[in-house]
N, C-alpha and C positions, 0 to 999 in steps of 0.2 A: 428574553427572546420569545419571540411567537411561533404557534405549529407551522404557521408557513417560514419561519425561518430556516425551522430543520430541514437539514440536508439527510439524515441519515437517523434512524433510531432503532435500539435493539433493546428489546425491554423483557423482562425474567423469562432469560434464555436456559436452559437446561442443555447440555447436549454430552452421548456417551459414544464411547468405541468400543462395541461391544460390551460387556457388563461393568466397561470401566466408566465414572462419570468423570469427566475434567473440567466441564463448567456448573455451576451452580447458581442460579440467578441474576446471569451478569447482564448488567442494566448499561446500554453505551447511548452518549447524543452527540451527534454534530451538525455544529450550525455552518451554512453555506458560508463558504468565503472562509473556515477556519480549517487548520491544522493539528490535527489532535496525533500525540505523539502515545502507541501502546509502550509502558515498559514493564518489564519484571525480570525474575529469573526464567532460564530453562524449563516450559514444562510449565509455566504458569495462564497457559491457555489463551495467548494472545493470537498464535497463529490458526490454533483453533475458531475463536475469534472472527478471524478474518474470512476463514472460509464460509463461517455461515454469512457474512454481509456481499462476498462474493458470489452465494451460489452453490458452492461446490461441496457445502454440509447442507444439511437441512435440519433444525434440532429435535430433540424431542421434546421440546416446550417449549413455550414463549413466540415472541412473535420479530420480525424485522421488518421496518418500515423505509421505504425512499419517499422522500415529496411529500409524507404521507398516506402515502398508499401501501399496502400489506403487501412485502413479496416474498413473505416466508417461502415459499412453495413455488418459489419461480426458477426456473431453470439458470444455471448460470449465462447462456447463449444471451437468453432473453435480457438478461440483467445489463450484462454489453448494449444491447441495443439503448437500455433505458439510460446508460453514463455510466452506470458500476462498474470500473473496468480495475481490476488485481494485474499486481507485477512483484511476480518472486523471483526475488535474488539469489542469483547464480542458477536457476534454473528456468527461464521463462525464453529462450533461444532455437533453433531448431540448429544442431552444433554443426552436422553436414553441408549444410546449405550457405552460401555466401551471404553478406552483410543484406546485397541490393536482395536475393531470394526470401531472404527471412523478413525483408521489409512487405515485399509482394504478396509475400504468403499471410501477412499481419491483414493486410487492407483486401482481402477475401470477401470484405462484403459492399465493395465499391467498384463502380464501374471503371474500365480502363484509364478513364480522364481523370478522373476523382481519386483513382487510385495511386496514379503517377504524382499528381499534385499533394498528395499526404505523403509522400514518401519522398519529394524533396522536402518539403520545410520540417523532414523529420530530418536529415539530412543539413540544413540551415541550423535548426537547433543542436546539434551535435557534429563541427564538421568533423572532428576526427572519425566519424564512419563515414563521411564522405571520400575522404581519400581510403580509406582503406573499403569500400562500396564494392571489391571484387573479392576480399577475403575472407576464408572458412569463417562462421561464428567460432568453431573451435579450438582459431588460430590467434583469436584477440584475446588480450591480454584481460584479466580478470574486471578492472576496470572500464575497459570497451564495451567487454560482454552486459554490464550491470547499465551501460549507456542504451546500449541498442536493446534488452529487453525493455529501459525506461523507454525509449523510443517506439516500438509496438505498443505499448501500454496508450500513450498519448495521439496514437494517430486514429483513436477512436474519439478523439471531443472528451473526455470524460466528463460528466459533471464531481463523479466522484471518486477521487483517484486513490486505492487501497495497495501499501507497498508493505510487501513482509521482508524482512531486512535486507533496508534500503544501504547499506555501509558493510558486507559483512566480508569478512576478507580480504577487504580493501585496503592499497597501500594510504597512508594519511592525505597523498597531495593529490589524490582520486577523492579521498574520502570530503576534499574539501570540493571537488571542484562540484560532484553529487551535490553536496551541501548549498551550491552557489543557482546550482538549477531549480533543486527543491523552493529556493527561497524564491526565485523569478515569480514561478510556477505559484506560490504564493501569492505575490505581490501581485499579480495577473488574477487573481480572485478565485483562484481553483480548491474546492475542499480535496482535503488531503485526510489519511487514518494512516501511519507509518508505524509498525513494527519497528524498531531503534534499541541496541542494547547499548550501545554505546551513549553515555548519559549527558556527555557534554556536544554531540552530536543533537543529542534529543531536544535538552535545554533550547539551543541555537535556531532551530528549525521548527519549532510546536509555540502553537498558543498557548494550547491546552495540553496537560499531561495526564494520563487514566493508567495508573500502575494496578497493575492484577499479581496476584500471590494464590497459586493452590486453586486456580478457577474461579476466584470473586474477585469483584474489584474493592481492592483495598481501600485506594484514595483516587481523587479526580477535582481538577483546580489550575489553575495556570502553571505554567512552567515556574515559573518566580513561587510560587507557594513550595513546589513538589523540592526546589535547591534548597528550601529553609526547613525540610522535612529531615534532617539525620538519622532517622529508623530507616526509611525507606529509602534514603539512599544505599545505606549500611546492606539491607536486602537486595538490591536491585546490582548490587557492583561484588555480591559475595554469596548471592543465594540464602542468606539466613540468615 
């Protein structure tokens, strides 16, 4: 792949919370059009990870790149505008607010037309918040909620869509139907970074898999390599 291929690169990243370090040199690429799946245990700095390619860290070393262009030091706001757009599970809703309120409040940086128009085919893409379009966020079922935070996330265009676990508490036949969007979303040429602990979920949905242990990254290789790996499944499904 070539530098205009990448979509995203994070290269010997350092980053602490307070005198704790949790990453250590961790080196990430993704090329446009792929799906790279983070796995590890708890605590092995994936979600960390994500915030600094979202924005919302800034590290003490190393650099982040989009397109190219360095935006170590760019605001998360700013990072939305350029495609960067993050979606955490079970927490990315405003719970007060109804399904149609939290979508209105998502497209904030759109004009009334443009706003109404992101928020049906967010809507099309998920009717079950269509019909339920009057109900608390607080009032849907765990599964919904994880729908309509993916639905904010997407009514910005992403070029590059970063999900911190995309599955988590989810009953299995949510966890597929997730699974069936993620893939669309795919096959539609959308780059993807998915936080995934769930490993046969991971497998299904990534090109590529980049397993981190302790804040480095272990290993990183296609999905089909990462199945034929038995250490690091052994790690990844047991912590150790």
């Amino acid at each position: 792949m070539t530098a205009a291929e990448t979509a995203l690169a994070v290269r010997d990243v350092d980053f602490s919370y307070g005198r704790v370090q949790v990453l250590f040199g961790v080196g990430l690429t993704v090329f446009k059009g792929e799906t790279v799946a983070l796995l590890g245990a708890n605590g092995a700095g994936k979600s960390t990870l994500l915030r600094l390619v979202s924005g919302l860290s800034a590290p003490d070393r190393g650099d982040v790149l989009h397109n190219g262009d360095d935006v170590t030091r760019l605001p998360a706001e700013q990072r939305v505008r350029r495609g960067i757009v993050q979606v955490t599970g079970g927490a990315a809703t405003f719970p007060p607010l109804s399904v149609h309120e939290n979508l209105r409040a998502g497209a904030y940086m759109y004009g009334r037309a443009e706003a109404a128009r992101r928020i049906e085919r967010a809507f099309e893409l998920f009717p079950v918040l269509a019909e339920r379009r009057t109900a608390r966020a607080a009032d849907l079922s765990g599964g919904q909620q994880q729908m309509l935070a993916l639905a904010l996330g997407l009514m910005h265009d992403p070029e590059v869509l970063v999900i911190d676990e995309l599955t988590l508490g989810l009953a299995p036949l949510v966890v597929q139907q997730m699974v069936d969007v993620i893939r669309d979303l795919r096959e539609q040429g959308l780059t993807m970074v998915i936080v995934e602990h769930t490993i046969e979920v991971a497998l299904e949905i990534a090109d590529r898999a980049v397993f981190m242990e302790k804040g480095q990254v272990r290993f990183a290789g296609t999905a089909t390599e990462f199945a034929e790996r038995p250490d690091l499944l052994r790690v990844a499904f047991l912590g150790g």
